[in-house]
PyMOL Python script that loads the backbone (N, CA, C, O; Angstrom):
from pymol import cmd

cmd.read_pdbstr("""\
ATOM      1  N   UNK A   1      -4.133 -51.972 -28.168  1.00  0.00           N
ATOM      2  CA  UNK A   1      -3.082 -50.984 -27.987  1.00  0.00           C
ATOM      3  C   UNK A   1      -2.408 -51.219 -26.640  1.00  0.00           C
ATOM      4  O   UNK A   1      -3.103 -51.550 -25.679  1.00  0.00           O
ATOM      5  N   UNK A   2      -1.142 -51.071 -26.524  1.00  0.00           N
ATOM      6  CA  UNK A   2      -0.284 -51.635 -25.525  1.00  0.00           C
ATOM      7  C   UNK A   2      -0.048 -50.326 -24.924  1.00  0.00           C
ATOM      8  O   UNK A   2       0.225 -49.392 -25.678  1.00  0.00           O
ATOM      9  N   UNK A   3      -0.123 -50.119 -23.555  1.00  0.00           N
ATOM     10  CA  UNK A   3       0.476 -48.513 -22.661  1.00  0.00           C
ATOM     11  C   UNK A   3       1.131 -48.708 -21.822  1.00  0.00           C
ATOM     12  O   UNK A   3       1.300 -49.635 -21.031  1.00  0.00           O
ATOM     13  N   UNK A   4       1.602 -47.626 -22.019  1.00  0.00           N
ATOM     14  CA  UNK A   4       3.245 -48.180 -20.738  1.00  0.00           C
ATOM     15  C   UNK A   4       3.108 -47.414 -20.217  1.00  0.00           C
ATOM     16  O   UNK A   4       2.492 -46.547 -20.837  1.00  0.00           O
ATOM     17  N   UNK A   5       3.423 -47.102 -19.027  1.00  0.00           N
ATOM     18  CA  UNK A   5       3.555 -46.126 -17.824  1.00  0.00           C
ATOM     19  C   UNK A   5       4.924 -46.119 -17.116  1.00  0.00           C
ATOM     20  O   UNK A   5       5.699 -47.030 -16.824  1.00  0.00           O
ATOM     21  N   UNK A   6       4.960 -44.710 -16.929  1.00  0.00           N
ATOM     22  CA  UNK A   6       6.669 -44.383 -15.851  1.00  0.00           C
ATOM     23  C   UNK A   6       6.929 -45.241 -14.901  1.00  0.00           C
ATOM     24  O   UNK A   6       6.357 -46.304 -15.142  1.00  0.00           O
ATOM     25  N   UNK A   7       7.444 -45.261 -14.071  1.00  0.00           N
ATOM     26  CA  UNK A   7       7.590 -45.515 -12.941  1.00  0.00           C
ATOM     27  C   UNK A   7       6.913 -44.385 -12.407  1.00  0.00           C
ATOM     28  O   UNK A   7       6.574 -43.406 -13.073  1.00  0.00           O
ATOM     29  N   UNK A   8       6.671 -44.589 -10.843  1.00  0.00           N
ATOM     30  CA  UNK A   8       6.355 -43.019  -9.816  1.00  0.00           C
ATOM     31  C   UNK A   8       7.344 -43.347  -8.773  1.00  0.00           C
ATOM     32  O   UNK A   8       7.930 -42.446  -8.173  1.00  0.00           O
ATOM     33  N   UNK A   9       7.622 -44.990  -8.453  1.00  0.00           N
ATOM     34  CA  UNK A   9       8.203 -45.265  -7.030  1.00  0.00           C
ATOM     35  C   UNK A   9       9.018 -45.958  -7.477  1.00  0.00           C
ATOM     36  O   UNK A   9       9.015 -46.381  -8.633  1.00  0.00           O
ATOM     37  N   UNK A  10      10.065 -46.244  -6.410  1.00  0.00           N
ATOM     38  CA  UNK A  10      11.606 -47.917  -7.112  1.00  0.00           C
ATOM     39  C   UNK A  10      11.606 -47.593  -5.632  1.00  0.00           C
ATOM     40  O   UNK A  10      11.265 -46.617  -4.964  1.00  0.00           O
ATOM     41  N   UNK A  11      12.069 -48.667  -5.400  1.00  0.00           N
ATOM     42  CA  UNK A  11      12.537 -49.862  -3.957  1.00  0.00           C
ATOM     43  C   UNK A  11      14.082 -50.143  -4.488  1.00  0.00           C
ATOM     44  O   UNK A  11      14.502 -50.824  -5.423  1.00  0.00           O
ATOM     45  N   UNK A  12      14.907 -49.133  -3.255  1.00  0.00           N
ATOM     46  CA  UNK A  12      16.314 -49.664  -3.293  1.00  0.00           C
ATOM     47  C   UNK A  12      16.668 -49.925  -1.663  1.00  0.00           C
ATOM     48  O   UNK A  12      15.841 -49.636  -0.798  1.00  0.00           O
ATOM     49  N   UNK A  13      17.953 -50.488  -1.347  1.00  0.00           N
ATOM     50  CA  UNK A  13      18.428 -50.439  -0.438  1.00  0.00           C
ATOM     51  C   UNK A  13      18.918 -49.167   0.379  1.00  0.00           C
ATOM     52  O   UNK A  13      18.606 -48.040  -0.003  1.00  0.00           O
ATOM     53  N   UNK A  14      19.687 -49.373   1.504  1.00  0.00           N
ATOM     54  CA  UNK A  14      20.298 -48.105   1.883  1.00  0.00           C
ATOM     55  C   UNK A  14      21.817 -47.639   1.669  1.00  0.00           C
ATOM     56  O   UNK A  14      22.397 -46.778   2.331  1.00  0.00           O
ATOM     57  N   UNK A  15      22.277 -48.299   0.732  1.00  0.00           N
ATOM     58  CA  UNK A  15      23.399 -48.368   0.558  1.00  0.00           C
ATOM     59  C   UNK A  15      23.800 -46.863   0.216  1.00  0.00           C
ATOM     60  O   UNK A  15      22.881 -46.071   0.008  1.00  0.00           O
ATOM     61  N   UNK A  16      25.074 -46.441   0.150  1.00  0.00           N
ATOM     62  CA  UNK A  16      25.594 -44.977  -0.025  1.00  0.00           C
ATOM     63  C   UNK A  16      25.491 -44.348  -1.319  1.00  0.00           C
ATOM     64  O   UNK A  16      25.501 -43.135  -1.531  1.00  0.00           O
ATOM     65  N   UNK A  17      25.351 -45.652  -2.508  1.00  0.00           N
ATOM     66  CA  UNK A  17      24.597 -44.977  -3.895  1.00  0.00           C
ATOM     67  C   UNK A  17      23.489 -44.740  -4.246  1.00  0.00           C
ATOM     68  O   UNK A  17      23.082 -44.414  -5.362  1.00  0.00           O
ATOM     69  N   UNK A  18      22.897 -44.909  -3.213  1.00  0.00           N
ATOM     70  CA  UNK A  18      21.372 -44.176  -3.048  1.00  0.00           C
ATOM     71  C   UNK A  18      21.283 -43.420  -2.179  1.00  0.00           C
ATOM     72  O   UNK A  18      20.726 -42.390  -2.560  1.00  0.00           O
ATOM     73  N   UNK A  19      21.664 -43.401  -0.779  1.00  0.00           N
ATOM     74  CA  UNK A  19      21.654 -42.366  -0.073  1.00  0.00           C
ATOM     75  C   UNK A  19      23.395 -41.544   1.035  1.00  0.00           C
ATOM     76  O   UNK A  19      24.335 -42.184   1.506  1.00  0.00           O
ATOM     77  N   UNK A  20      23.303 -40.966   1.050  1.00  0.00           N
ATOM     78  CA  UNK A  20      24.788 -40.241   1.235  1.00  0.00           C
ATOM     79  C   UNK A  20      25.203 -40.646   3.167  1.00  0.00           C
ATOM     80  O   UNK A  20      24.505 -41.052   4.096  1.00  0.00           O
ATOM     81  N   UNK A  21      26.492 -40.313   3.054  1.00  0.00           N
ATOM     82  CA  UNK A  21      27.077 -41.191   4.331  1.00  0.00           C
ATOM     83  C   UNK A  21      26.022 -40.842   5.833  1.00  0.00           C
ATOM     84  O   UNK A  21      26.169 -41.360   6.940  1.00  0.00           O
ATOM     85  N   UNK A  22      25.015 -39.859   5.443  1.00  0.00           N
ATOM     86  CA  UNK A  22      24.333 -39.065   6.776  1.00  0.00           C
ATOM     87  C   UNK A  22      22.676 -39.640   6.557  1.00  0.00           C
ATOM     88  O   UNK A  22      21.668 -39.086   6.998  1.00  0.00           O
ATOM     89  N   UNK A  23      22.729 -40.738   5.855  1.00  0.00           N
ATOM     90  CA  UNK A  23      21.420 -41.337   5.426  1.00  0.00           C
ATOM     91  C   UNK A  23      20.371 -40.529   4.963  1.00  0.00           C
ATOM     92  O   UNK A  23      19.195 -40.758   5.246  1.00  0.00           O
ATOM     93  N   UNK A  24      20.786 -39.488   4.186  1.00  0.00           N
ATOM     94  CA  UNK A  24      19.815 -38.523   3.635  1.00  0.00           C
ATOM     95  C   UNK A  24      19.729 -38.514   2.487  1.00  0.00           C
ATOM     96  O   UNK A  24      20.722 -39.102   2.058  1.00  0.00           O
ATOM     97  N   UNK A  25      18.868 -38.058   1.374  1.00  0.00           N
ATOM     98  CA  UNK A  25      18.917 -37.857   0.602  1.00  0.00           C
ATOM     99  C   UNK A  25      20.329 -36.529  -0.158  1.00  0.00           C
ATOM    100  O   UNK A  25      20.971 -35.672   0.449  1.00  0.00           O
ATOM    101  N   UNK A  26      20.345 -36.882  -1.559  1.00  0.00           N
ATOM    102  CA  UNK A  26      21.470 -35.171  -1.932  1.00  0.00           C
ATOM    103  C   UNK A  26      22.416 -36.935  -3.020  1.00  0.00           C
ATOM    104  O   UNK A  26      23.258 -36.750  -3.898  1.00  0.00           O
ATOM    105  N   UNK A  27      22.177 -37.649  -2.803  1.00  0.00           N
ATOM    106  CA  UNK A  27      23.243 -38.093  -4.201  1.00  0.00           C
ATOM    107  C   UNK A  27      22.728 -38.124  -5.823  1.00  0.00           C
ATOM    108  O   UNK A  27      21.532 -37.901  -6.012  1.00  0.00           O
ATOM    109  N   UNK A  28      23.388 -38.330  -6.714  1.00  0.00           N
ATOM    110  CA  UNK A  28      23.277 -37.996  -7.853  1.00  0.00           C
ATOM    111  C   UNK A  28      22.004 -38.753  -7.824  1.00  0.00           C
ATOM    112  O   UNK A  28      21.087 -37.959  -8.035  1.00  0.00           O
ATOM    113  N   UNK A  29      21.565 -39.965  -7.651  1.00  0.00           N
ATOM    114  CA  UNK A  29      20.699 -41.188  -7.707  1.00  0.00           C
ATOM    115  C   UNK A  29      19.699 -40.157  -7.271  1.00  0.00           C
ATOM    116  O   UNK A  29      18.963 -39.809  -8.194  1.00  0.00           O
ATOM    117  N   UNK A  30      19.432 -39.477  -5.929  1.00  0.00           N
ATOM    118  CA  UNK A  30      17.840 -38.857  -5.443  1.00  0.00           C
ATOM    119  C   UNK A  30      17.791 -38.010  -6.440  1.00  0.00           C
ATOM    120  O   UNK A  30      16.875 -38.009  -7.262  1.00  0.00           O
ATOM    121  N   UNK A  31      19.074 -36.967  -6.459  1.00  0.00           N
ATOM    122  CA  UNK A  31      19.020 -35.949  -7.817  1.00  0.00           C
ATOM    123  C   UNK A  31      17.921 -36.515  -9.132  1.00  0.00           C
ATOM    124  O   UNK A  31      16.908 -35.884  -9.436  1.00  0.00           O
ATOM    125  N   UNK A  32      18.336 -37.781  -9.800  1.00  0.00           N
ATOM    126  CA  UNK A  32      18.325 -37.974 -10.972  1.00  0.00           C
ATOM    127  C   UNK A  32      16.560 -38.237 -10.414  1.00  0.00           C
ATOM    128  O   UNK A  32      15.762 -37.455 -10.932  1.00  0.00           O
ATOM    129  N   UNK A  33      15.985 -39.242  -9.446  1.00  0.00           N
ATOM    130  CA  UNK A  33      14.615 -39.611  -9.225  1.00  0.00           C
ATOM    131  C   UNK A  33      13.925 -38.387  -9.335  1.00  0.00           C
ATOM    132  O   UNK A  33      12.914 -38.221 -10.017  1.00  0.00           O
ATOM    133  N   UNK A  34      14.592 -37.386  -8.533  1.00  0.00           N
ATOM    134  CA  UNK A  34      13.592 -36.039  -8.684  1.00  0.00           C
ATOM    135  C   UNK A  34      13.403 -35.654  -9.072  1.00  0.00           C
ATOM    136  O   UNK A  34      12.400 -34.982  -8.834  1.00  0.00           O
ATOM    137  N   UNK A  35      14.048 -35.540 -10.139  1.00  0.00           N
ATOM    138  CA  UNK A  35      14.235 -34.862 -11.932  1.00  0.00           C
ATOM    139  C   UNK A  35      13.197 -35.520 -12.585  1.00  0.00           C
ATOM    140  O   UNK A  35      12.262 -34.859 -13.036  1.00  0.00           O
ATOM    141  N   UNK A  36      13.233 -36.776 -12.702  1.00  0.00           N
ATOM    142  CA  UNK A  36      12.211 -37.776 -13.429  1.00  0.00           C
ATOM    143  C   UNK A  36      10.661 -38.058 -12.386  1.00  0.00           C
ATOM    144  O   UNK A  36       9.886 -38.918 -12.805  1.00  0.00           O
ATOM    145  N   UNK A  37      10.297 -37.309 -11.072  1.00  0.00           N
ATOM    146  CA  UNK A  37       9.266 -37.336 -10.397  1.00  0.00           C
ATOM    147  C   UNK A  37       8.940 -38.681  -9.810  1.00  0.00           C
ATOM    148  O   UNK A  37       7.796 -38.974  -9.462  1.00  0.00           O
ATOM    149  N   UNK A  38       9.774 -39.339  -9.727  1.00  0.00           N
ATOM    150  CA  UNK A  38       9.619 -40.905  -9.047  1.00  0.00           C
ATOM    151  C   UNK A  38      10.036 -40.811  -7.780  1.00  0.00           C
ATOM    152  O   UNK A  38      10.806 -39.907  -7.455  1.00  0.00           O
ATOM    153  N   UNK A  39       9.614 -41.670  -6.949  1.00  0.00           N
ATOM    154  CA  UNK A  39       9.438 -41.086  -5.290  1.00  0.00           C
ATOM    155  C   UNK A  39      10.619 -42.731  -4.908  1.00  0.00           C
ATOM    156  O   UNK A  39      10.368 -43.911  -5.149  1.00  0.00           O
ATOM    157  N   UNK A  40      11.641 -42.221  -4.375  1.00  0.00           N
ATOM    158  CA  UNK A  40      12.216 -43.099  -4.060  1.00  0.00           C
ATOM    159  C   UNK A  40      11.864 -43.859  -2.592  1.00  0.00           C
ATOM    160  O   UNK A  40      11.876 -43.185  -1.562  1.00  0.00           O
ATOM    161  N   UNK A  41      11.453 -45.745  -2.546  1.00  0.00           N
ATOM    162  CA  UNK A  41      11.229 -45.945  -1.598  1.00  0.00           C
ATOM    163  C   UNK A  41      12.596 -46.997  -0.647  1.00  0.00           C
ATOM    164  O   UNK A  41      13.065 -47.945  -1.276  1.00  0.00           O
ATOM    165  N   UNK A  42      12.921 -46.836   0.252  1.00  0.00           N
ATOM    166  CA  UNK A  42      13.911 -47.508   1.060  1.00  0.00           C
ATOM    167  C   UNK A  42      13.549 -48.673   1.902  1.00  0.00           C
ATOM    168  O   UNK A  42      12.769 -48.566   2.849  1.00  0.00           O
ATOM    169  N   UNK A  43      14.160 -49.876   1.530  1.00  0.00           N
ATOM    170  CA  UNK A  43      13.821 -51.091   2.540  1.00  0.00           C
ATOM    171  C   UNK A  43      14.044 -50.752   3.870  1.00  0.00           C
ATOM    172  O   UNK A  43      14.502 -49.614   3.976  1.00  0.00           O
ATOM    173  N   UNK A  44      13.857 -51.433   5.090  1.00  0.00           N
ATOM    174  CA  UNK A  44      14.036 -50.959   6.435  1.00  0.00           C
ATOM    175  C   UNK A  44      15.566 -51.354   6.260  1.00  0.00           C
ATOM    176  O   UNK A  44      16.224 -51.924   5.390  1.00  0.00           O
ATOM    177  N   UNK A  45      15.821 -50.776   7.505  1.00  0.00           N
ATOM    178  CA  UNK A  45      17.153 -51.406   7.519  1.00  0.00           C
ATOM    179  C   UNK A  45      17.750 -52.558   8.268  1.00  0.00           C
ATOM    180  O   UNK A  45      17.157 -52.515   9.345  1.00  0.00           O
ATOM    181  N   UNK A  46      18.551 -53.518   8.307  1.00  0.00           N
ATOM    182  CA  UNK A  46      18.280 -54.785   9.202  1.00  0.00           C
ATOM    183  C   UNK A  46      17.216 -55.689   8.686  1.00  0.00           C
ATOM    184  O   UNK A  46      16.909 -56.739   9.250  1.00  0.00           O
ATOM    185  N   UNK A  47      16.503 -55.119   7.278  1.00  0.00           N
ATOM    186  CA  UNK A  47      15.443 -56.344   6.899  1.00  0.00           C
ATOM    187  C   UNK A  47      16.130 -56.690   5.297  1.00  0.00           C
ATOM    188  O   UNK A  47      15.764 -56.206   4.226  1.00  0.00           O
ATOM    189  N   UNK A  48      16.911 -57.394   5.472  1.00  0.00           N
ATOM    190  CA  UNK A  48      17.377 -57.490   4.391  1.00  0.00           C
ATOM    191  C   UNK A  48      15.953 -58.696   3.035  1.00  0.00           C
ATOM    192  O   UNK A  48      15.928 -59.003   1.843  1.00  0.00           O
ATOM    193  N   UNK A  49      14.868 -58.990   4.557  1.00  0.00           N
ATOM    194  CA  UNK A  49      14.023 -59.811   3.187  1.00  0.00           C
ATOM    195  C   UNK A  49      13.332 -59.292   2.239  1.00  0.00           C
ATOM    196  O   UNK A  49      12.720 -59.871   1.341  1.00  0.00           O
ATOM    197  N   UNK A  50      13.483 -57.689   2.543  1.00  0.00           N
ATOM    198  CA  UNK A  50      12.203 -56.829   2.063  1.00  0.00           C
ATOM    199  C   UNK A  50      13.215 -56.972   0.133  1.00  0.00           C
ATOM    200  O   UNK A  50      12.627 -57.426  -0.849  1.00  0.00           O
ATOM    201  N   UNK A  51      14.472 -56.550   0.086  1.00  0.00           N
ATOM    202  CA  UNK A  51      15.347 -57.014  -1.119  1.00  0.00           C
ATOM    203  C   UNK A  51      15.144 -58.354  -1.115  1.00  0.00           C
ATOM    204  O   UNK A  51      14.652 -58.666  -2.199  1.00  0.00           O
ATOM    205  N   UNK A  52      15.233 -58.934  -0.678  1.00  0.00           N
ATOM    206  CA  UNK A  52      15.359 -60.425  -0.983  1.00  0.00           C
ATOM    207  C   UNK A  52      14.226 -60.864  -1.921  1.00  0.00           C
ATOM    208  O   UNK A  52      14.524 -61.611  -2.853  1.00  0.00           O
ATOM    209  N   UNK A  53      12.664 -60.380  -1.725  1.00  0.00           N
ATOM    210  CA  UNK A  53      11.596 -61.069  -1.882  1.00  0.00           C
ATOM    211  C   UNK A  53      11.916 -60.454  -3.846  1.00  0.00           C
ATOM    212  O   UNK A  53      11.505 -61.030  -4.853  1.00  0.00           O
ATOM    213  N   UNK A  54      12.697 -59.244  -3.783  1.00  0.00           N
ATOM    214  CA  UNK A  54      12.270 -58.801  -5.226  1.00  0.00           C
ATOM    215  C   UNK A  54      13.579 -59.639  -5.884  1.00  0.00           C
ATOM    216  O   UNK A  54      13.586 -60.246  -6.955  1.00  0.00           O
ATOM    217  N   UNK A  55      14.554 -59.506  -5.034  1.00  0.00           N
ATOM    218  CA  UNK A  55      15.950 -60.005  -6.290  1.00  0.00           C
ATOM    219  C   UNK A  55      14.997 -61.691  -6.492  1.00  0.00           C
ATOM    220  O   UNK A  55      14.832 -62.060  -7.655  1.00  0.00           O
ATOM    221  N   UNK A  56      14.587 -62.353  -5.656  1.00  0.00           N
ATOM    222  CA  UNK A  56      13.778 -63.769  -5.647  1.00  0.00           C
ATOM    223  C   UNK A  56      13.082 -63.742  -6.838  1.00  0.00           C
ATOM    224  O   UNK A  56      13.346 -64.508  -7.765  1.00  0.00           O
ATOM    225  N   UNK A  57      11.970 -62.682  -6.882  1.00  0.00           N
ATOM    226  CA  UNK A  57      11.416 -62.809  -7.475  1.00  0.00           C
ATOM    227  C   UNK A  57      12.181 -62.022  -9.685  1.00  0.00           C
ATOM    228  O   UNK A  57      11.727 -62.449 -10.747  1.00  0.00           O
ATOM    229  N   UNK A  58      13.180 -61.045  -9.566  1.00  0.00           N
ATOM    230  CA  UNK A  58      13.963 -61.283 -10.772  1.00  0.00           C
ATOM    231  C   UNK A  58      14.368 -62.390 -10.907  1.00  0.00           C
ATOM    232  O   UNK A  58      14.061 -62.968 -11.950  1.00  0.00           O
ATOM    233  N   UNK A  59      15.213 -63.097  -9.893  1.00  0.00           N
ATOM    234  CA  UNK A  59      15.581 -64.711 -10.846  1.00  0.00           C
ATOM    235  C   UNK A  59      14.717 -65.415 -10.805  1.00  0.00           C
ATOM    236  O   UNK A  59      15.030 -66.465 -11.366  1.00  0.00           O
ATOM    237  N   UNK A  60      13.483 -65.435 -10.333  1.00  0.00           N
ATOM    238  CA  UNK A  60      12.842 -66.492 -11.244  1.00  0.00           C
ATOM    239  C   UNK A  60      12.287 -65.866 -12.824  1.00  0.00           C
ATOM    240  O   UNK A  60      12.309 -66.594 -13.816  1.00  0.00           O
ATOM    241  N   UNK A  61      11.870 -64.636 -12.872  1.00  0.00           N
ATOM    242  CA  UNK A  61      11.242 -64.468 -14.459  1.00  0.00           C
ATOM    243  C   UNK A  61      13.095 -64.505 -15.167  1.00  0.00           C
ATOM    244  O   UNK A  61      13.043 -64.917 -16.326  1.00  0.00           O
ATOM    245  N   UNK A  62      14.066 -64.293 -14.880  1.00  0.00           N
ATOM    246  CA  UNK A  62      15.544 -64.998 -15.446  1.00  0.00           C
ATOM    247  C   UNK A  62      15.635 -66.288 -15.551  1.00  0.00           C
ATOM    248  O   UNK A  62      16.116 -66.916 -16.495  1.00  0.00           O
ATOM    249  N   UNK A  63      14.999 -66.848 -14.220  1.00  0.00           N
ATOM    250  CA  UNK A  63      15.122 -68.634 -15.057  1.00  0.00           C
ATOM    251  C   UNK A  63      14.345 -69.103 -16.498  1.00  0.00           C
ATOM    252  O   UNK A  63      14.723 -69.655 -17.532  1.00  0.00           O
ATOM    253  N   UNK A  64      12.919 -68.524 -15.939  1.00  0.00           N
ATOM    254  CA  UNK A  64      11.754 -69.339 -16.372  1.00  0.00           C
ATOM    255  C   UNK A  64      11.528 -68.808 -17.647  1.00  0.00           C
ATOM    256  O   UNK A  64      11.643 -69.410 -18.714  1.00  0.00           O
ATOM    257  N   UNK A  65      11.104 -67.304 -17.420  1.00  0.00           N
ATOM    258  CA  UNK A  65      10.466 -66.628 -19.080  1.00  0.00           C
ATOM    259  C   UNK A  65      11.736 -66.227 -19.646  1.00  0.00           C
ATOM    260  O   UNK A  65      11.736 -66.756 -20.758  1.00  0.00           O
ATOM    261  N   UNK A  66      12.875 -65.554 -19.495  1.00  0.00           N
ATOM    262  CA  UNK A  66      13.761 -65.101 -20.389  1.00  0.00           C
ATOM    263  C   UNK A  66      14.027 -66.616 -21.147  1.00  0.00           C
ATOM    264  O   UNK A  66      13.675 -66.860 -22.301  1.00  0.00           O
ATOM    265  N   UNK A  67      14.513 -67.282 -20.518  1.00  0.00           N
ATOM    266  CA  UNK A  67      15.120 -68.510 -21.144  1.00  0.00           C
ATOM    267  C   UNK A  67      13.809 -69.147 -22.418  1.00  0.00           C
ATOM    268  O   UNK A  67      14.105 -69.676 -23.490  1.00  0.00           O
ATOM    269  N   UNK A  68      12.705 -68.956 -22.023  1.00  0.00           N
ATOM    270  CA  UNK A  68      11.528 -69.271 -22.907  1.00  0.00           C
ATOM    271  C   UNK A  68      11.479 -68.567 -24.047  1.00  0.00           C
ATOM    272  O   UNK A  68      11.377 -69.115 -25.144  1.00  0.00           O
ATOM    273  N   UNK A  69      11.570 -66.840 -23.822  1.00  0.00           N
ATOM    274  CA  UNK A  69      11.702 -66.158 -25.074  1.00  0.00           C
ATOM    275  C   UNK A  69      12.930 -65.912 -25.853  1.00  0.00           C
ATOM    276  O   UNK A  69      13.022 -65.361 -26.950  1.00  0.00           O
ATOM    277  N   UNK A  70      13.942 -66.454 -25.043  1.00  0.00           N
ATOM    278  CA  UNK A  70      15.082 -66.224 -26.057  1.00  0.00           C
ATOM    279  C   UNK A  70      15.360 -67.368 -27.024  1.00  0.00           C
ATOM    280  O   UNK A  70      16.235 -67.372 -27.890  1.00  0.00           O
ATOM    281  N   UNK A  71      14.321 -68.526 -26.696  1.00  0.00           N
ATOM    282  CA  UNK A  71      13.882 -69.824 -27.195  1.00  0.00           C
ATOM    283  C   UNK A  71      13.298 -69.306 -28.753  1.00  0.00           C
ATOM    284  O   UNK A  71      13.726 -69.316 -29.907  1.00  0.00           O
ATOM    285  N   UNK A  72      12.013 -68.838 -28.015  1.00  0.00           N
ATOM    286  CA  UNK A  72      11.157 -67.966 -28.782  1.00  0.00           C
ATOM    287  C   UNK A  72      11.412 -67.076 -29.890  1.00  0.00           C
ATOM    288  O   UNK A  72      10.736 -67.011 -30.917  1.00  0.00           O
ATOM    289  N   UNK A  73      12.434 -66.397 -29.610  1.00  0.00           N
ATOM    290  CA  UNK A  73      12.715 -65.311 -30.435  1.00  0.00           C
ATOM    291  C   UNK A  73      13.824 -65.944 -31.807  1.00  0.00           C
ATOM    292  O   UNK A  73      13.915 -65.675 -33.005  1.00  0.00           O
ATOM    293  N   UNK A  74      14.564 -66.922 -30.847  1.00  0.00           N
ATOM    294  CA  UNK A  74      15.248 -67.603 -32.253  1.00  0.00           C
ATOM    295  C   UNK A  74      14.684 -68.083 -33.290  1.00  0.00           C
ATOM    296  O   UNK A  74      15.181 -68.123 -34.415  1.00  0.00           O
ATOM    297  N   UNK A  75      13.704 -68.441 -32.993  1.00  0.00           N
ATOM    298  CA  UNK A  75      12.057 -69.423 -33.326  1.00  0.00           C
ATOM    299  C   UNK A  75      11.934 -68.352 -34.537  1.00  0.00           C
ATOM    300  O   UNK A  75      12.028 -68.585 -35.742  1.00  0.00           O
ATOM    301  N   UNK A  76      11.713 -67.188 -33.927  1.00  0.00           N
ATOM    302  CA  UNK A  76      10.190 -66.453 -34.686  1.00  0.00           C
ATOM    303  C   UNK A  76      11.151 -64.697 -34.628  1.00  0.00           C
ATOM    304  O   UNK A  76      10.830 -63.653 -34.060  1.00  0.00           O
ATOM    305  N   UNK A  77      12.139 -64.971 -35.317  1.00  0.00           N
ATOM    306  CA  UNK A  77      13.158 -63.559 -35.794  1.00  0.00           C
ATOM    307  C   UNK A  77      12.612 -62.117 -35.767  1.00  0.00           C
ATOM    308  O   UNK A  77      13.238 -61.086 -35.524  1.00  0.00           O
ATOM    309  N   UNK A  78      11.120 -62.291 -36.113  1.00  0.00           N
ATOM    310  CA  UNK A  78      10.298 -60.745 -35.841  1.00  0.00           C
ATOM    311  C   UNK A  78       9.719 -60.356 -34.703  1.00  0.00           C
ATOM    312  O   UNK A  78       9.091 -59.298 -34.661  1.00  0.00           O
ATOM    313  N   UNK A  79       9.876 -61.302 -33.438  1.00  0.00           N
ATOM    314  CA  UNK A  79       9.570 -61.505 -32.210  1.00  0.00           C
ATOM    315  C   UNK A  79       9.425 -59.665 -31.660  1.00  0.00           C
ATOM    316  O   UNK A  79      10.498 -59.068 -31.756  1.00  0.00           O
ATOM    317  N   UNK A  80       8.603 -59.077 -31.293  1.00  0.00           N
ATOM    318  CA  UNK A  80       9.103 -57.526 -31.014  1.00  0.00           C
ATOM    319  C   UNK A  80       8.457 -57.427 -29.637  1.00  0.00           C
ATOM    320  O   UNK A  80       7.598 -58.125 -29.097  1.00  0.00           O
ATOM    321  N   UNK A  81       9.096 -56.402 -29.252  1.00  0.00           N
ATOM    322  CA  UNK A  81       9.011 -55.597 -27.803  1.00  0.00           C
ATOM    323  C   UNK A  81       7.912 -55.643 -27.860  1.00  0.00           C
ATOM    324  O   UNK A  81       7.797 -56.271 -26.808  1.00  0.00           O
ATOM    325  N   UNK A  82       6.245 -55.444 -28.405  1.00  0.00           N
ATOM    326  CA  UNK A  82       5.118 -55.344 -27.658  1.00  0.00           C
ATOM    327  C   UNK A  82       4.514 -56.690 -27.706  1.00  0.00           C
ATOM    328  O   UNK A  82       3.543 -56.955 -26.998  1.00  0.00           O
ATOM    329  N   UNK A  83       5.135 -57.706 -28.649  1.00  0.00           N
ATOM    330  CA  UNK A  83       5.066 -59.668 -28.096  1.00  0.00           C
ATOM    331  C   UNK A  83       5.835 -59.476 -26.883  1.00  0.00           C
ATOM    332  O   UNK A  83       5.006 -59.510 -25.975  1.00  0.00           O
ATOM    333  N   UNK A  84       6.994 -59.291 -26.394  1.00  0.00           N
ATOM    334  CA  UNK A  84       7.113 -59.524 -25.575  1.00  0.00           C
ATOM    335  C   UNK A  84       6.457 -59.163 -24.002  1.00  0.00           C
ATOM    336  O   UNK A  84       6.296 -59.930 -23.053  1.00  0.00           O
ATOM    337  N   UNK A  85       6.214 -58.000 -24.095  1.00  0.00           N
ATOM    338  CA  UNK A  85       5.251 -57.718 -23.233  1.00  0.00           C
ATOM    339  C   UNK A  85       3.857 -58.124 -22.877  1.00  0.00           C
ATOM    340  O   UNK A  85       3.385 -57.842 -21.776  1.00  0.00           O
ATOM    341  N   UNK A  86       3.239 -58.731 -23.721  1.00  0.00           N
ATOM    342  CA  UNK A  86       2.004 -59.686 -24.031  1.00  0.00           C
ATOM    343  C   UNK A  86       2.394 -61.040 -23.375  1.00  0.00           C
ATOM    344  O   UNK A  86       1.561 -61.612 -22.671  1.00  0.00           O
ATOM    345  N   UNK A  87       3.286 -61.426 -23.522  1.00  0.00           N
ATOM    346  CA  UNK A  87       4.132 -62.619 -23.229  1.00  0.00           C
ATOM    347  C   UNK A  87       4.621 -62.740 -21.656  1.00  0.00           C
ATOM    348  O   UNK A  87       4.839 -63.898 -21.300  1.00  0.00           O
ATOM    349  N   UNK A  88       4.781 -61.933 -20.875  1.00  0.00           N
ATOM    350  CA  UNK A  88       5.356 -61.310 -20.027  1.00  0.00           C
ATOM    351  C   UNK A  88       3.693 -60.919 -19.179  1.00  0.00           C
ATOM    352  O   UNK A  88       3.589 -61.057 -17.960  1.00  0.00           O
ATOM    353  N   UNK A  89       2.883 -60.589 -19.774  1.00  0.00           N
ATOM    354  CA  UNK A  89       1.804 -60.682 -18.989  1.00  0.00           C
ATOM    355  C   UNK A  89       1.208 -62.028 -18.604  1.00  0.00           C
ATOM    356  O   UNK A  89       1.087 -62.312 -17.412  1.00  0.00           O
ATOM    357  N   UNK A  90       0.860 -62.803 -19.487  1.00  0.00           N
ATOM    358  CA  UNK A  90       0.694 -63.837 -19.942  1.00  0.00           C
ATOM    359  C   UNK A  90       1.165 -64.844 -18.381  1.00  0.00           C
ATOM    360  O   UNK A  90       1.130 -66.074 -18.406  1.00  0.00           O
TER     361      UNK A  90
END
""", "prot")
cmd.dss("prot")
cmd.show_as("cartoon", "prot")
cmd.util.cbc("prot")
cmd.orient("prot")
């Protein structure tokens, strides 16, 4: 049996669609996290590697595994969301 879990936390930048011109929380974005109980976390600022290490790490599962399962899935037409996640662990 496959279980999925919420999020609780997300890692964004400080940009103004996450947080408002006075670096506080109050935009629709904290609104919507608080609603859904996920604790929003903020890179420092001036460290732009702390983003870097994650967008790095999306394009590589974009190079490597998407390109594999969309291989895959042409392959094998019943290919479903909990293969892929098996796959994705894997």
């Amino acid at each position: 049996m496959v279980s999925h879990r919420r999020l609780n936390q997300i890692l964004s930048d400080n940009s103004t669609q996450f947080r408002n011109l006075h670096g506080t929380l109050g935009t629709k974005y904290s609104r919507l996290l608080d609603s859904l109980d996920i604790k929003p976390i903020f890179a420092r600022l001036d460290h732009p590697e702390t983003k870097g290490k994650i967008e790095r790490w999306v394009r590589t599962v974009n190079a490597m595994f998407l390109l594999e399962v969309r291989n895959h899935i042409k392959a094998t037409p019943k290919f479903s969301l909990i293969d892929l996640n098996q796959e994705f662990k894997k």
